[in-house]
C-alpha positions in Angstrom: 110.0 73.3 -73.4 107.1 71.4 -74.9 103.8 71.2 -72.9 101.6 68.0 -73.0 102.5 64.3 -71.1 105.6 63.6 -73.1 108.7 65.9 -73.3 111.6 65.8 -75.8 115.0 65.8 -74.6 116.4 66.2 -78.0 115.1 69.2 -80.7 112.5 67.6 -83.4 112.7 68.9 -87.1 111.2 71.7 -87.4 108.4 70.1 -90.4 107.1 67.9 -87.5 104.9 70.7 -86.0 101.1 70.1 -84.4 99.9 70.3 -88.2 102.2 67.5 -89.5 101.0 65.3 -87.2 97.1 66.1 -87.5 97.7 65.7 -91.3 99.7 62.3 -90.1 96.4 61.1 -88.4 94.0 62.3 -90.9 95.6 59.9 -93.7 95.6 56.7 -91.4 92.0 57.3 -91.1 91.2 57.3 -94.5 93.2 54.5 -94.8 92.0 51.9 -91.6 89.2 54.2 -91.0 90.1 54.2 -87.2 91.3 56.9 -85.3 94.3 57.1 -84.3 96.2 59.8 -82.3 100.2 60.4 -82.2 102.5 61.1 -79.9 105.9 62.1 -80.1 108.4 61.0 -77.5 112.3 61.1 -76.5 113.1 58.6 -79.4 110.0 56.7 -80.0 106.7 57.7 -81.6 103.3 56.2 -79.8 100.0 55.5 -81.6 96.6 54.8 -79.7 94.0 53.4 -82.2 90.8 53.1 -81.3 89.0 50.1 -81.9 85.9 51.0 -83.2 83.7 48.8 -80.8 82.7 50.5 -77.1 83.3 47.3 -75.2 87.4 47.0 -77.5 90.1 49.3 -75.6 92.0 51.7 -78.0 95.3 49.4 -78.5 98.5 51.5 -78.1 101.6 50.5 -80.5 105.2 52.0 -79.9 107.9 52.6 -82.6 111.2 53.7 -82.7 110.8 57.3 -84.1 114.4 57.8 -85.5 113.9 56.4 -89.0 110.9 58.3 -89.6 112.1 61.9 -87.9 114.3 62.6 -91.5 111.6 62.2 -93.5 109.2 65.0 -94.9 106.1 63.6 -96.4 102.8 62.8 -94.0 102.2 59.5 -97.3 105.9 58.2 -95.7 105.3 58.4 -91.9 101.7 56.8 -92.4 103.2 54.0 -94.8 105.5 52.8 -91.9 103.1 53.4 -89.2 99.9 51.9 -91.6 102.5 48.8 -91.2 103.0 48.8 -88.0 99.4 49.2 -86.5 98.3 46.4 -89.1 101.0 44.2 -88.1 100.5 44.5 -83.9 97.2 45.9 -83.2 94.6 43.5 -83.2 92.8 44.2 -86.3 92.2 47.4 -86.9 90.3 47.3 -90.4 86.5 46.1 -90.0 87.5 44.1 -86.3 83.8 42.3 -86.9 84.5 41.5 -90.4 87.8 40.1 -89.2 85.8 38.3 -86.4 83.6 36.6 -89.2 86.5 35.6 -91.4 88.1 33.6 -88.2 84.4 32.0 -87.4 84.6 30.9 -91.2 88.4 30.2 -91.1 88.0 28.0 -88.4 84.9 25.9 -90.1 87.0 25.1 -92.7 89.4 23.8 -90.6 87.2 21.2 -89.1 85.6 20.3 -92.3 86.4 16.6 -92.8 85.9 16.6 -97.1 86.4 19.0 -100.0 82.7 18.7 -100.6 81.9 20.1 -96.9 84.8 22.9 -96.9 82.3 24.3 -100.6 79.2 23.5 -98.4 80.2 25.6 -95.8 81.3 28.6 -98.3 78.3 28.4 -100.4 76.7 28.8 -97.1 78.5 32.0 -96.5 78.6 33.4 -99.8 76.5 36.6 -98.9 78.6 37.3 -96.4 81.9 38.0 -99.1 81.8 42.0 -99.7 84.7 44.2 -100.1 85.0 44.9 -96.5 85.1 40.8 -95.7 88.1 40.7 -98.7 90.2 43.8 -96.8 89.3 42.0 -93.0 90.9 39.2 -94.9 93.7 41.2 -96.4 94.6 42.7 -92.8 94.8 38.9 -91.4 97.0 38.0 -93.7 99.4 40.9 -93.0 99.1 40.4 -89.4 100.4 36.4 -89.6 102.9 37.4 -91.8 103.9 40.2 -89.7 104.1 37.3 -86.4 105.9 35.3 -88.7 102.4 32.8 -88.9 103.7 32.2 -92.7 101.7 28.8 -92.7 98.6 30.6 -91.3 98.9 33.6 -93.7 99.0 30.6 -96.3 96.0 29.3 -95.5 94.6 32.6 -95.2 96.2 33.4 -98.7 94.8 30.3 -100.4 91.2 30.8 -98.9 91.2 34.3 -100.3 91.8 32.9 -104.0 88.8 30.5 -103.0 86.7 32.9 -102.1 86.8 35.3 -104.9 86.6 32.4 -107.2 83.2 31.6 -105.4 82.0 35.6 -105.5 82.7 36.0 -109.0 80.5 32.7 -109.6 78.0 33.7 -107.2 77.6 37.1 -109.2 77.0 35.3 -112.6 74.6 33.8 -111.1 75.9 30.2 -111.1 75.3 29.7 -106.9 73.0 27.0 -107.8 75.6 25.4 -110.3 78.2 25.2 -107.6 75.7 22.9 -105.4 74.9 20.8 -108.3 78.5 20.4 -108.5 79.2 19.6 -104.8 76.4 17.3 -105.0 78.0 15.3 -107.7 81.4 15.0 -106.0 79.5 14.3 -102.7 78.1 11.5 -104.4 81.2 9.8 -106.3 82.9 10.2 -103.1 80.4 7.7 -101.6 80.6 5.4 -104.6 84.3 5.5 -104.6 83.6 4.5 -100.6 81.9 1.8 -101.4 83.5 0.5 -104.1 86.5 0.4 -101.3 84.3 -1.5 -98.8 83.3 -4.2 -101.2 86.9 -4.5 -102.6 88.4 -5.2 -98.8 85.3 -7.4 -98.5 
């Protein structure tokens, strides 16, 4: 009989032992850098992942535990459970990175020209490190995983954006990219007016 909250009714393999499963939780931290800590059930696997944050409960995420339970390697049980805490928890990778990429996310969305949607990156363009680009990463996995496909678009096409805009930021052509908004700004109000005295 095993000791501990949860029993099994049915004999494990005998390579899922105590060790396996600390080696099991060691990996996902180095690859979400949160903790996360396993339990094995009758039939189902449960992982609590902490948040990161004090005031951010640990979210808990259940999986069926028969597909994994043949398997032998700690990289293939932390593959499908990587995946599965990605998908349901709430954003496990950087959650205030993720928090910034949703303020930014939803400026865009109310920008009402091209030339404000680059005003409002250029604004923000300190603010796009690698851990900003994996938040990013780990939103687009999540709406794909909810089946959001037109919101992991989005997502995927602001991505593309914004590395365009780092890579010009880092040679040094931030300045360059107003100039540039400037000008469209401006033909966009000629092109305006151009309109207004035609109808007129």
């Amino acid at each position: 009989m095993v000791s501990g909250p949860i029993s099994l009714r049915h004999p494990k393999p005998s390579h899922i032992s105590p060790e396996f499963i600390k080696d099991i939780e060691a990996e996902l931290y180095r690859r979400i850098r949160r903790r996360v800590t396993l339990a094995l059930g009758d039939g189902i696997i449960a992982a609590r992942v902490e948040s990161g944050l004090p005031a951010v409960e640990p979210v808990v995420i259940v999986m069926d535990s028969g597909p994994l339970l043949p398997r032998k390697r700690v990289a293939e049980w932390a593959d499908a459970l990587e995946r599965k805490i990605i998908g349901e928890a709430s954003i496990v990778q950087a959650p205030e990175r993720a928090e910034d990429v949703e303020r930014l996310f939803a400026e865009i969305q109310k920008s009402p020209s091209p030339e404000q949607t680059g005003a409002i990156v250029l604004t923000h363009v300190g603010d796009y490190d690698d851990e900003f680009f994996e938040a990013l990463g780990a939103l687009i996995t999540r709406e794909k995983a909810h089946r959001r496909f037109d919101r992991a678009r989005k997502f995927e096409a602001l991505k593309g954006y914004l590395r365009e805009v780092r890579k010009r930021a880092r040679k040094g052509e931030t300045a360059q990219m107003w100039q540039e908004l400037a000008r469209g700004a401006a033909l966009e109000k000629e092109d305006l007016s151009a309109e207004r005295h035609g109808d007129g």
